[in-house]
C-alpha positions as CSV (number, residue, x, y, z in Angstrom):
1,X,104.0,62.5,226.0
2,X,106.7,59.4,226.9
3,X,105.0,56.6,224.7
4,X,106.0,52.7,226.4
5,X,104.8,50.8,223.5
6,X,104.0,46.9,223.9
7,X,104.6,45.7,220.1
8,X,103.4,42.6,220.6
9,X,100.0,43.4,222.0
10,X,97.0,45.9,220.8
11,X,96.4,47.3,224.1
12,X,98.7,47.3,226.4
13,X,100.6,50.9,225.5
14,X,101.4,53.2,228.3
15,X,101.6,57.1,228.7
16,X,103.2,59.6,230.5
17,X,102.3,63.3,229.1
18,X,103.1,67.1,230.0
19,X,100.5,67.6,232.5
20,X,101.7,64.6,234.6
21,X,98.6,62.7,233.4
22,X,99.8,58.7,233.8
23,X,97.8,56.0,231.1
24,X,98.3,52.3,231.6
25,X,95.5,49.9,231.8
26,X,95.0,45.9,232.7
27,X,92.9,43.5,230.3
28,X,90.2,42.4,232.6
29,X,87.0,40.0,230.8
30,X,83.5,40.9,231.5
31,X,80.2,39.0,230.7
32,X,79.4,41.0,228.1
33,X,79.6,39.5,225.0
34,X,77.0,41.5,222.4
35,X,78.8,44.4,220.1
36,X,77.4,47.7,220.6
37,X,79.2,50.1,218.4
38,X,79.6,53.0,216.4
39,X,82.1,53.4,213.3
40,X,83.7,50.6,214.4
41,X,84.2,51.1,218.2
42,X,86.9,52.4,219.8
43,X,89.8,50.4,221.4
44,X,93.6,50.2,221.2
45,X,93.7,54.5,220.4
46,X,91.5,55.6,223.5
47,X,94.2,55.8,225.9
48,X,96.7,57.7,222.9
49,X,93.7,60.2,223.0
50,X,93.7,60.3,226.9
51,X,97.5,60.9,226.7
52,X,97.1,63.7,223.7
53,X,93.9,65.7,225.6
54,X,93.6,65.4,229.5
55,X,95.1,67.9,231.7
56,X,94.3,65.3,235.0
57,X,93.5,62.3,235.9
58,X,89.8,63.4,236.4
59,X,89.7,64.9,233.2
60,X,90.8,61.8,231.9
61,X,88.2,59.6,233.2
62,X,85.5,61.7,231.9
63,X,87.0,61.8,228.2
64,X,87.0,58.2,228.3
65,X,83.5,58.0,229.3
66,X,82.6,60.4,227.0
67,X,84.6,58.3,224.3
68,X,83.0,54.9,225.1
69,X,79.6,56.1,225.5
70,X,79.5,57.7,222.2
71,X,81.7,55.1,219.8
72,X,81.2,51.9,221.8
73,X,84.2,49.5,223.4
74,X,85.5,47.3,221.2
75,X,87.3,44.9,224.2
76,X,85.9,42.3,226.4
77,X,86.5,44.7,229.4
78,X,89.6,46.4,230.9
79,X,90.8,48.4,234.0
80,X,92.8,51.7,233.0
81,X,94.7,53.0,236.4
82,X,94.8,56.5,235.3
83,X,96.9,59.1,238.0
84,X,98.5,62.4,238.4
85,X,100.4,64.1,240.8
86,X,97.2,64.6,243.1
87,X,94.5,61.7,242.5
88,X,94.4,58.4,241.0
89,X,91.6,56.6,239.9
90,X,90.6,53.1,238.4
91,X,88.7,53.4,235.1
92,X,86.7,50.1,234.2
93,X,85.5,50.2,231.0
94,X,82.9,47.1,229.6
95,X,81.6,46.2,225.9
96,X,79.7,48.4,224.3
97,X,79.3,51.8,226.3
98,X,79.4,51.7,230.0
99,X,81.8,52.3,232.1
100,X,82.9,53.2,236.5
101,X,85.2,54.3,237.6
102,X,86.7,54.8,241.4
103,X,89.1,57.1,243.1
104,X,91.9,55.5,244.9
105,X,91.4,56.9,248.6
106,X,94.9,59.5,249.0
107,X,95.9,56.9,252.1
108,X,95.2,53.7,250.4
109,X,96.9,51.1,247.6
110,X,95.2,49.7,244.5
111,X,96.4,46.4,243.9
112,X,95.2,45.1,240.3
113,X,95.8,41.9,238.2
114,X,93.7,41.1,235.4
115,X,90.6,41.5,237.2
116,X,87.9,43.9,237.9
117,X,88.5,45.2,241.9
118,X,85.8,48.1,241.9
119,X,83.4,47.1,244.3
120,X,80.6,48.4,246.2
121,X,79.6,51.7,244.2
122,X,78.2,55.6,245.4
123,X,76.4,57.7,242.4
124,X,76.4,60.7,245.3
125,X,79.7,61.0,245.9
126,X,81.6,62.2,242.5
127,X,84.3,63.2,244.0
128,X,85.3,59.1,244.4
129,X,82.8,57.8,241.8
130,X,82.1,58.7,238.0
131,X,80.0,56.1,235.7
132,X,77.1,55.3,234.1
133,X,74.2,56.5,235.6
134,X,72.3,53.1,234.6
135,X,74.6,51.0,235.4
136,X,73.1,48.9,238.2
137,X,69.8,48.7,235.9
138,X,72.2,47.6,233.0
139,X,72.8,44.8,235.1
140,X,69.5,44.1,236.2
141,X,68.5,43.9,233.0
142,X,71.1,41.2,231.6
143,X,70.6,38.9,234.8
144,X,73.7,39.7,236.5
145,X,72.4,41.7,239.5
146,X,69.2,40.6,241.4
147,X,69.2,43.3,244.2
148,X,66.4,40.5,246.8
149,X,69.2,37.7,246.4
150,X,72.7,39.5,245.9
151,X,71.8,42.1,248.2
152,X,74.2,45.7,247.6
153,X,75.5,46.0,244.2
154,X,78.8,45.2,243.7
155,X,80.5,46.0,240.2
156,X,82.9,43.2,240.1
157,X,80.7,40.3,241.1
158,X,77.9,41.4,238.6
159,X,80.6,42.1,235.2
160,X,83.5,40.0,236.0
161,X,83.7,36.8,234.0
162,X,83.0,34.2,236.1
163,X,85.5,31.3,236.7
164,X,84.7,27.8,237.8
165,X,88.5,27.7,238.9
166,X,89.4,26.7,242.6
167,X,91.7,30.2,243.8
168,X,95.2,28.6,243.9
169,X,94.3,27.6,240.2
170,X,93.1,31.0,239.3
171,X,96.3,33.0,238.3
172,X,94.9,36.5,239.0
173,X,93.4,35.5,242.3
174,X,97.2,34.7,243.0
175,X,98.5,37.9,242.0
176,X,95.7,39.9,244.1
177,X,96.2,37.9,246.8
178,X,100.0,38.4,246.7
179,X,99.9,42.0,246.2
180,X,97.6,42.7,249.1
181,X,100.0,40.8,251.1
182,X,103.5,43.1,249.8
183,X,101.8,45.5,250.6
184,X,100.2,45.6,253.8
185,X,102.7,43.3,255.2
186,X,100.1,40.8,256.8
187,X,98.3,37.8,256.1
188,X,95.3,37.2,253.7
189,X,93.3,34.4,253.4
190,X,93.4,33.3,249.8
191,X,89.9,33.7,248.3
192,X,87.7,36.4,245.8
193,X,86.5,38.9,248.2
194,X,89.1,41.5,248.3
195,X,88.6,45.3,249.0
196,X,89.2,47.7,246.1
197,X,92.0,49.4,248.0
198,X,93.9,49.2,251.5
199,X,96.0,50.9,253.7
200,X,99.5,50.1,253.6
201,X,101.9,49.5,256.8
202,X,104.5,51.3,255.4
203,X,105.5,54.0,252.9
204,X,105.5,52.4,249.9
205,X,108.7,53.8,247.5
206,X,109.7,52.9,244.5
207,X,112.3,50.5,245.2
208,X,109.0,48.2,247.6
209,X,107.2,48.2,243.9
210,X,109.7,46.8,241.7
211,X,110.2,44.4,244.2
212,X,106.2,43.5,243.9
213,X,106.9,44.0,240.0
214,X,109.7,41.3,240.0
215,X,107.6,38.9,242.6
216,X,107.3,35.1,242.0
217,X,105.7,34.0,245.3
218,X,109.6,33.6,246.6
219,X,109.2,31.9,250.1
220,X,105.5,30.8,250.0
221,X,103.6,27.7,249.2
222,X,103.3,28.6,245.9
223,X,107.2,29.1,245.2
224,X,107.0,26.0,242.7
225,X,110.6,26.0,241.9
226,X,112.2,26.2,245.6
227,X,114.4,28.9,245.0
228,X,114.7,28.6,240.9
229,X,116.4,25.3,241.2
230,X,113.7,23.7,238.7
231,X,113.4,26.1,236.2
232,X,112.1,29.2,235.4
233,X,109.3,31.0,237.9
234,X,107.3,32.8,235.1
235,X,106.1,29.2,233.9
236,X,104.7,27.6,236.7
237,X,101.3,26.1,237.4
238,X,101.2,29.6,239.5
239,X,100.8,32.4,237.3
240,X,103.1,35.1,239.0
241,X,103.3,38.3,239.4
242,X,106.4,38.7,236.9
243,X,105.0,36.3,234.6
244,X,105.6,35.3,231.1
245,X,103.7,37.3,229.4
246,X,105.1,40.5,231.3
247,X,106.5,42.4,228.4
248,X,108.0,45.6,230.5
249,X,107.2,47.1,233.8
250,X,107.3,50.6,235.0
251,X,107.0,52.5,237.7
252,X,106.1,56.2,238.0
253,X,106.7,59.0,240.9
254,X,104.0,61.6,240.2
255,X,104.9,64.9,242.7
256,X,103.7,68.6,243.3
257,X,106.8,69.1,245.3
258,X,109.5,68.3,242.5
259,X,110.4,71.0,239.7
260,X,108.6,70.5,237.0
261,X,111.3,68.9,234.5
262,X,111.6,66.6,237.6
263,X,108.0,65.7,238.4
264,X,107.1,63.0,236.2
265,X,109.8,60.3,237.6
266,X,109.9,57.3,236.0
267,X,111.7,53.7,236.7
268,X,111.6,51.5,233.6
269,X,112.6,48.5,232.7
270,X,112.5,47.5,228.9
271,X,111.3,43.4,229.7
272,X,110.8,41.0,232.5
273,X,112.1,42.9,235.5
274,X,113.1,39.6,236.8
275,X,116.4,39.8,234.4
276,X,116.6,43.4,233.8
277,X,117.0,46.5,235.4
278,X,114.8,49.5,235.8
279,X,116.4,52.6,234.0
280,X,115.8,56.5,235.6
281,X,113.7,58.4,233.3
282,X,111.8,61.6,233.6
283,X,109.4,63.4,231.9
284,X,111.5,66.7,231.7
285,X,114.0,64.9,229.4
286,X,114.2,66.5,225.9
287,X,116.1,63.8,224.1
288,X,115.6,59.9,224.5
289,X,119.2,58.1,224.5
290,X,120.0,56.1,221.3
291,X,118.4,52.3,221.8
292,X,114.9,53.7,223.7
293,X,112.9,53.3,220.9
294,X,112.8,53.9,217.3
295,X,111.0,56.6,215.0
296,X,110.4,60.7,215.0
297,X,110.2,62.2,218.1
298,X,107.4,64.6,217.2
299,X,103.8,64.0,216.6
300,X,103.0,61.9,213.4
301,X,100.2,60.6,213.6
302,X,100.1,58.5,210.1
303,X,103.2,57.5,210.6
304,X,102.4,55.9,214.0
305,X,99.1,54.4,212.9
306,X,101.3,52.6,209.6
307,X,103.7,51.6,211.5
308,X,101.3,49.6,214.3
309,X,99.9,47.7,211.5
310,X,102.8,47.9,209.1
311,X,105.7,47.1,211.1
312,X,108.7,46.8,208.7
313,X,110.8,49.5,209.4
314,X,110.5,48.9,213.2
315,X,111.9,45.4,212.2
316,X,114.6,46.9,210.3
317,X,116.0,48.7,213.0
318,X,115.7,46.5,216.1
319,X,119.0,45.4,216.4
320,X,120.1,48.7,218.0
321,X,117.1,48.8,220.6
322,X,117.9,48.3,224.1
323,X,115.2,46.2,224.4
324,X,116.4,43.9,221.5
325,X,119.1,42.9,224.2
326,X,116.8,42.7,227.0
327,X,115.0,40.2,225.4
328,X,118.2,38.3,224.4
329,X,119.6,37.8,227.7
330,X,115.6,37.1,229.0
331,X,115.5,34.1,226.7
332,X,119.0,33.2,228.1
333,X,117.6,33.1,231.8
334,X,114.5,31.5,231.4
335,X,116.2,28.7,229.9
336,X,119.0,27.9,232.2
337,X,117.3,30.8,235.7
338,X,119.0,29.5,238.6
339,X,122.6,30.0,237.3
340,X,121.6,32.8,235.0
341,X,120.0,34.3,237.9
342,X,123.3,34.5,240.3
343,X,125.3,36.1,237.4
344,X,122.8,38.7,237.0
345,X,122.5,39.4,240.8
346,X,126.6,40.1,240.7
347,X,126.7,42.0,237.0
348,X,123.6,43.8,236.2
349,X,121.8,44.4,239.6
350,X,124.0,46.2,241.1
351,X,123.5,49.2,238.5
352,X,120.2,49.8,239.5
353,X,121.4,50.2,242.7
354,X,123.7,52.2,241.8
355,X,120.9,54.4,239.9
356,X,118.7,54.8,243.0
357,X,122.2,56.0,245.0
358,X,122.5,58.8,242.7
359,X,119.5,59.8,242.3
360,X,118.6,62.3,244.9
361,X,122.0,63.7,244.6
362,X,121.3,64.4,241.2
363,X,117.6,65.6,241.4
364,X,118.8,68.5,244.7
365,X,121.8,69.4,242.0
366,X,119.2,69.8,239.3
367,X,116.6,71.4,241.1
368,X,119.2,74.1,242.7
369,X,120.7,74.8,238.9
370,X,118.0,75.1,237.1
371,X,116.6,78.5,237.8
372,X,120.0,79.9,237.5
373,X,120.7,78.1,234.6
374,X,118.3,76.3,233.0
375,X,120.0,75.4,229.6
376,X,122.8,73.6,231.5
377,X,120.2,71.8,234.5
378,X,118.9,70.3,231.0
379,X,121.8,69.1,229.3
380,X,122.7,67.4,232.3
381,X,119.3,65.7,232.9
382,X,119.5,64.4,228.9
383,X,123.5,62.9,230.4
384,X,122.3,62.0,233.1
385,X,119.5,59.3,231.9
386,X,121.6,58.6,228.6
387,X,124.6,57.7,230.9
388,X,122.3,55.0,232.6
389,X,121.1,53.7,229.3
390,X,124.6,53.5,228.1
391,X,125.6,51.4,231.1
392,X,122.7,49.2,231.0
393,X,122.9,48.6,226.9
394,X,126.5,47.8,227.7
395,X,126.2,46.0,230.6
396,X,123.4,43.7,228.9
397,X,125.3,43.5,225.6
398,X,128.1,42.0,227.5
399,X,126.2,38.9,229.5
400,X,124.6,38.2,226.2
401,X,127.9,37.7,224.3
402,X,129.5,35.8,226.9
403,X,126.3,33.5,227.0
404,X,127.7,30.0,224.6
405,X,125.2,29.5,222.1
406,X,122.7,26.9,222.8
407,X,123.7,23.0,221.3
């Protein structure tokens, strides 16, 4: 599997693996607050285990469930989008051992911030719904569902975490509200009751979600620093979309109809996307370029687990990581955006453009070369990404030097 590791945060790793099988999740508080656990619980390693044993996304929900109902969830509550090249589903997971989850309607979009969105719920239809069978009685029993005065059951309203907050005030609420609006290209009254999913009014590519990725409310009332002239927009009384505490954003093509080195398309960006760029990666590649990330590229699994608690030799090598300079020129634009902001637009921006040019060319080149020659279709997919990376590091490397250092 591809491993995104956050470094700074327990859960908040991401995973791509050889079936297609996409991990990534979204902290989202419940009510629950009593432990119920076994040997500890289980936490920051269930989605590793998701990305090491499913074969689908289906798959994948039921391991989890399996997982939590037997070892307990040590978290608050959290919202794993779990997807491969033929379903995608929501996975919300609450303290202790229950869990729901819903399949993302083939037509639709999930929009999630750090909130539970699964709604109304269907124990008869598994082929949308998968859960615990008690869990409306589960509620019942805590105080959170009271079927004479809160009529249908709805999952969010009875586990979510309440919040006394007025909407504007409420970052999340924000996000949702701004998401729903990207992507359906319409209006939506700001407020709580959103649907789990919706149809979009366009295709929605790659290039219309790292827009949404790198979104900061531009040209709304909540744009609090008219156009960046006050400062940074991931540090406003709005939390954003981008926000600062984004630590990378991805986004990932999952296809039936792409040769299989191919399939698993990936656009990644190794900070804030609001100052970087998202790199071309795909699952077929057989050797990560120099600066992606540090360590052995096969399985070792107490290697991994020292190193998450014992970080010293990824310290040691940091300096050479691409992401070392990501987060160098980020500190450079959140203190001075506006101007840093233009610079990047003519000297860094344009690459990723430049990426998303060549990419079909290179994906029909591969795709006709690779059953004649498969050796060769390989060796250029490995160039092909670590030619990006180069330009990128380089690229990066370049705006930070030429950056005077603060007085």
């Amino acid at each position: 599997f591809l491993w995104i590791e956050a470094t700074t945060q327990e859960f908040a790793d991401s995973f791509v693996n050889e079936h297609g099988v996409l991990v990534t999740s979204d902290s989202c508080p419940s009510r629950v607050t009593a432990e119920d656990l076994t040997d500890g619980g289980i936490g920051w390693m269930l989605r590793r285990l998701l990305a090491e044993k499913a074969t689908s996304a289906r798959e994948a929900v039921r391991l989890a469930g399996e997982l939590v109902e037997k070892y307990g969830y040590r978290a608050s509550g959290r919202t794993y989008s779990i997807a491969d090249k033929s379903e995608a589903w929501m996975l919300a997971l609450l303290r202790g051992r229950r869990w729901y989850a819903q399949r993302v309607p083939d037509d639709e979009v999930a929009v999630l911030p750090n909130h539970f969105t699964i709604r109304g719920i269907r124990p008869d239809d598994p082929d949308h719904f998968l859960g615990s069978r008690d869990i409306v009685e589960y509620a019942k029993t805590n105080g959170w569902y009271d079927e004479a005065k809160d009529g249908p059951f709805d999952f969010k309203r009875a586990f979510e975490r309440p919040s006394t907050r007025e909407p504007d005030a409420d970052g999340n609420t924000l996000r949702h509200w701004r998401g729903l609006t990207l992507v359906t290209n319409r209006a939506w009254e700001l407020g709580r009751d959103y649907p789990f999913s919706v149809k979009p009014t366009r295709k929605i590519t790659a290039e219309a979600l790292k827009a949404i990725l790198r979104d900061h409310y531009e040209g709304t009332e909540y744009d609090a620093t008219d156009g960046y002239k006050t400062g940074t927009p991931n540090r406003t009384k709005f939390r954003t979309i981008c926000t600062a505490s984004t630590i990378n954003a991805f986004v990932v093509s999952l296809s039936e109809d792409r040769i299989a080195p191919l399939a698993a398309s990936i656009w990644l960006a190794f900070g804030k996307p609001d100052t970087t760029v998202f790199l071309p990666l795909y699952y077929g590649v057989r050797t990560l370029p120099p600066g992606a990330g540090l360590g052995p590229v096969e399985h070792d699994h107490e290697l991994f687990y020292k190193q998450h608690f014992e970080d010293a030799e990824i310290k040691a090598g940091k300096d050479g990581l691409l992401n070392t300079k990501v987060l160098a020129l980020e500190r450079i634009a959140e203190a001075d955006y506006g101007p840093t902001r233009e610079r990047l637009v003519k000297e860094l921006f344009p690459l990723e453009i430049s990426f998303d040019k060549a990419g079909p060319k290179f994906e029909k080149d591969f795709t006709a070369l690779y059953p004649r020659n498969a050796p060769k279709a390989m060796r250029n997919l490995d160039a092909y990404v670590a030619e990006a990376f180069e330009k990128v590091a380089k690229a990066t490397g370049k705006l930070v030097a030429a950056t005077p250092p603060a007085k």
